[in-house]
N, C-alpha and C positions, 0 to 999 in steps of 0.2 A: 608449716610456717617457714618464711623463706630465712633465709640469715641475713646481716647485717651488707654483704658483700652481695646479695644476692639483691635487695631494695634500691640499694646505693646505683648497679646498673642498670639499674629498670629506670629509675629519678633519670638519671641520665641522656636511658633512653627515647624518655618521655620529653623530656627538653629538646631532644634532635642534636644532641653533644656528642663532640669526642673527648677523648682520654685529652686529648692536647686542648680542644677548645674548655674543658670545664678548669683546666690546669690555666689557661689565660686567662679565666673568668676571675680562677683567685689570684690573679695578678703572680702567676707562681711561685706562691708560697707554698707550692707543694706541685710536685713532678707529675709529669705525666707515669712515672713507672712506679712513684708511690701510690697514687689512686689508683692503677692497677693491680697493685699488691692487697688495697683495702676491699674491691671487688673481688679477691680470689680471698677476702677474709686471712690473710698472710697478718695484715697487720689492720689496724684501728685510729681513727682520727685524735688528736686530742679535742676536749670539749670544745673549746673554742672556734677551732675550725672546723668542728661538726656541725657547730651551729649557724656557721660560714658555708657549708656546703646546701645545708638544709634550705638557707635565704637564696641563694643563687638557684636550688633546683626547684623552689617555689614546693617546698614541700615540710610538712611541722613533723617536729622530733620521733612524734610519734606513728609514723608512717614506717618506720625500721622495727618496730615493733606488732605490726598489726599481725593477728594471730593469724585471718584467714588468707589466703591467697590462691588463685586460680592461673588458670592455663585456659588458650584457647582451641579449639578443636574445629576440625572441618569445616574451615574460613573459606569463604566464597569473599573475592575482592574486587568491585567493578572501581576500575581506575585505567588513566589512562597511560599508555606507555611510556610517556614521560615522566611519570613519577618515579620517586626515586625510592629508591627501599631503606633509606634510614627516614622518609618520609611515612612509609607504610609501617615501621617496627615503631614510631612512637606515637601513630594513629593505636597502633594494638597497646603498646603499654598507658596511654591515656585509659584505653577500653578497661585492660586489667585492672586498673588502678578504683575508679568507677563502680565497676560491677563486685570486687573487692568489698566497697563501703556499702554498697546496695544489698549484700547478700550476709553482711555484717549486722544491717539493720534489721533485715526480715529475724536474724536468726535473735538479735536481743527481743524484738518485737515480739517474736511466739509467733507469727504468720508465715505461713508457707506458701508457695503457689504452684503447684505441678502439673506441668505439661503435658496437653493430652493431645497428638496431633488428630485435626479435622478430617482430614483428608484420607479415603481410603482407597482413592484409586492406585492399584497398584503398579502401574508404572504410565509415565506421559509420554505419549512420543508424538503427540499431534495438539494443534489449537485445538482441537473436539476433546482433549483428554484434560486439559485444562481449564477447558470450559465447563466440564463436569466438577473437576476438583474447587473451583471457586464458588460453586454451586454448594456443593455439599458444605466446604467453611461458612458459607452464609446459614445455612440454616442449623449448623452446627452451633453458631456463635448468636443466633437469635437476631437475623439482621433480614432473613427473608427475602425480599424483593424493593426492601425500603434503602433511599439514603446512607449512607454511614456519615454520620457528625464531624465527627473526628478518629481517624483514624489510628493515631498515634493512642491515644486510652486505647481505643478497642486492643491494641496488642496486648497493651500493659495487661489490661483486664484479665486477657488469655494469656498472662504467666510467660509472654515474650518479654526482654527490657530492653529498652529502647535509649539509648546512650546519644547526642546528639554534640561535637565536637569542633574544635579549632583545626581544621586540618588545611593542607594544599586546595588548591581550587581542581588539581588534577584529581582529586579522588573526589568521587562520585558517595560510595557506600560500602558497607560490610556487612556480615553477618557469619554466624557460626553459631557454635555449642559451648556449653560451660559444666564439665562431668556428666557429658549426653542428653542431660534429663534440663537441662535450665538454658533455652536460645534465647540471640539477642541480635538486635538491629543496630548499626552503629549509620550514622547518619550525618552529614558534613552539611553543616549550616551555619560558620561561619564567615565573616565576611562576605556575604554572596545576597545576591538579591534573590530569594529560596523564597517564590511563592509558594501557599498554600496548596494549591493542585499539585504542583512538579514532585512537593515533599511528601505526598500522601502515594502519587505513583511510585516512588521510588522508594517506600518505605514498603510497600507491599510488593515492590521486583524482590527486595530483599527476604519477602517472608515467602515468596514461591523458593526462594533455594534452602528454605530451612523445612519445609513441608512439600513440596514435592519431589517427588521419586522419579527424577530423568536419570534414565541408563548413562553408565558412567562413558560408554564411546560416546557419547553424542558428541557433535562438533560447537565449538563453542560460542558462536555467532547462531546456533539452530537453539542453542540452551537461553539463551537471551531471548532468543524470541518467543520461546515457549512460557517463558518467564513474566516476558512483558503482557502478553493473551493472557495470561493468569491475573494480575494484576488488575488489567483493562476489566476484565470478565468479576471480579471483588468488586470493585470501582461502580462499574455499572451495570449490573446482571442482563442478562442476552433478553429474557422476558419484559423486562423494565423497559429494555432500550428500544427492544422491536414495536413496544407501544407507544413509547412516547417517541421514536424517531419515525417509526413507519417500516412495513414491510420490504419496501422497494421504494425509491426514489430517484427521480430523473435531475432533483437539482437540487442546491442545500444555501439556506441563508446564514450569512456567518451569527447574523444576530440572534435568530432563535438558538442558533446553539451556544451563545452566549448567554440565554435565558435555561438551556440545562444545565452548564457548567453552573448555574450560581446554585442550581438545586441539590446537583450530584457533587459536584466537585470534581469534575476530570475537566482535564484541558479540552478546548474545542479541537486542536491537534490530532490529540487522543484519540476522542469521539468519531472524528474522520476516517484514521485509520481501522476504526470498531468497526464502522459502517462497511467500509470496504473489505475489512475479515469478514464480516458477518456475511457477503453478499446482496446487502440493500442496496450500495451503490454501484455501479459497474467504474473500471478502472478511467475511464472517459470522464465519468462525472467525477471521482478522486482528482483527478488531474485539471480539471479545467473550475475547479472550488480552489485548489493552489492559484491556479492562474488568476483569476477575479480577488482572491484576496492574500494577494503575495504579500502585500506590506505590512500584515498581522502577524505573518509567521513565527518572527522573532519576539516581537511585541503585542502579545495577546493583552487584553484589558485581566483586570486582575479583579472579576466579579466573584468568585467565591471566597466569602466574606467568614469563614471558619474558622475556628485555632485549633492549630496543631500541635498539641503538648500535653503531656499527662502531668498529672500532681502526685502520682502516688507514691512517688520515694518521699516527696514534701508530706505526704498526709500520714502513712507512716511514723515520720519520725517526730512529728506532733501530737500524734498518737503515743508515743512510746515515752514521751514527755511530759505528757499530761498526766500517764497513768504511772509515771514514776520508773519506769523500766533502765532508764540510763537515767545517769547527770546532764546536766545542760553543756558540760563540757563535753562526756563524751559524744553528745548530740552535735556539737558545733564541730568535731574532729569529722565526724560522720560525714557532716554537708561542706566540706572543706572552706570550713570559717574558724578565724578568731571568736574567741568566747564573748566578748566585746559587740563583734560584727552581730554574733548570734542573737545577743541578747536584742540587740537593735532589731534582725528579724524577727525575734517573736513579738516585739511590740508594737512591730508596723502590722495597721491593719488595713 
């Protein structure tokens, strides 16, 4: 359990605050060297301006007391250089904060979920070893040679959590471990025009660094790429594609493969580049499918018509509601609502 000094900078850190900007925020009724002293737990707020502090950091009284608390472990972070690292510490403490309440609820609930990775190739160092390993998660995960729906459940389902956040437009995604045995996907989908295709790639770049075993020299422009084959290869299995795309092809209509994207869910983007790993297209016809339809590139149509979201932290805690297991209150702390708000959720239907 963290202490009171030890929440206090996290709340902080999650706002994107300094010691000086949270001290402006209370209009300086309190120093920047006093709130420093209350993060090293030296000294303690009076009520008042506890509850002052609480309003500004968008966080209820009872967040200083929550019992569980986590760390993150072996964080893979795709973002771009420009980001700034107080941008990237209060991406993680949103994460902490989140997966905190999620592991809160399983543990009131009585459900557990324990992660078993799919994948037994023992190390990747090529698209063919990753092609393998996306292979075996499919028929590990009962998906075969068919579709995936949605791919955000499918994680949930296999015991990954999938946290989806307010962050910079320079961060991409994240992913890690939570006491080794509990991964999680953190996902940036706010503010941003985050089709359905882009977010199910980029959710599953994310699940190749939590289950694949690339050697730790690898370079890290060659780990991305192995990552993305992985992904591609989950998305749309190499048998699937070489059927419904073709063995070899001398030339590609962007529209039929805007009639696979709406089946499969991968970008026609994507798809191009499969084709040209795979070997189907030769590098001639990849380049001259760019040239005839340049003006899509950016602006692909947005035919797969899927949702990307899981319920199950919501089902869960309606679960654990119904059958009595928490109060409505501590149910509304859980989903980070007023009692009020809560109540209003469970009667919308």
């Amino acid at each position: 359990m963290k202490t009171y000094g030890q929440r206090l900078k996290s709340a902080r850190i999650m706002n994107g605050l300094s010691l000086q900007n949270l001290s402006d925020k209370l209009k300086n009724s309190v120093s920047k060297q006093a709130l420093s002293k209350y993060e090293k737990d030296v000294m303690k707020p009076s009520g008042e301006l506890f509850l002052e502090i609480c309003n500004i950091l968008n966080v209820r009284p009872d967040y200083f007391t929550r019992e569980i608390s986590v760390e993150l472990e072996n964080i893979e972070f795709r973002k771009y250089q420009r980001t700034h690292e107080k941008q990237i510490d209060a991406v993680k403490e949103k994460t902490k904060d989140y997966l905190e309440r999620y592991l809160e609820l399983e543990t009131l609930s009585g459900v557990t979920c324990n992660f078993v990775n799919p994948v037994k190739v023992s190390s990747i160092n090529s698209k063919e070893d990753a092609e393998e390993a996306a292979e075996q998660l499919r028929i590990a995960w009962n998906f075969g040679e068919n579709p995936i729906p949605n791919v955000i459940e499918m994680l949930e389902d296999n015991c990954i959590k999938v946290y989806e956040t307010a962050a910079p437009d320079e961060f991409d995604g994240l992913s890690g471990f939570v006491k080794e045995n509990t991964p999680l996907v953190v996902l940036n989908t706010y503010n941003r025009d985050v089709k359905p295709d882009r977010k199910r790639f980029t959710a599953l770049h994310e699940l190749a660094h939590l289950v694949l075993n690339i050697p730790a020299n690898t370079e890290h422009k060659t780990k991305e790429k192995l990552c993305h084959a992985f992904a591609g290869a989950v998305l749309f299995p190499k048998k699937a594609f070489m059927r419904e795309f073709g063995s070899h092809r001398s030339g590609i209509n962007y529209k039929e493969l805007l009639i696979l994207k709406e089946k499969w869910g991968m970008s026609v983007q994507g798809m191009v580049v499969r084709a040209r790993d795979l070997g189907l297209i030769t590098s001639h016809t990849y380049q001259k499918f760019w040239k005839d339809y340049a003006h899509y590139k950016k602006n692909e149509p947005d035919v797969f018509k899927g949702e990307e979201k899981s319920k199950r932290f919501e089902q869960l805690l309606l679960r654990a509601v119904a059958e009595e297991k928490m109060t409505l209150t501590k149910a509304a702390v859980l989903n980070n609502m007023k009692l009020a708000e809560f109540r209003d959720f469970l009667e919308k239907i």
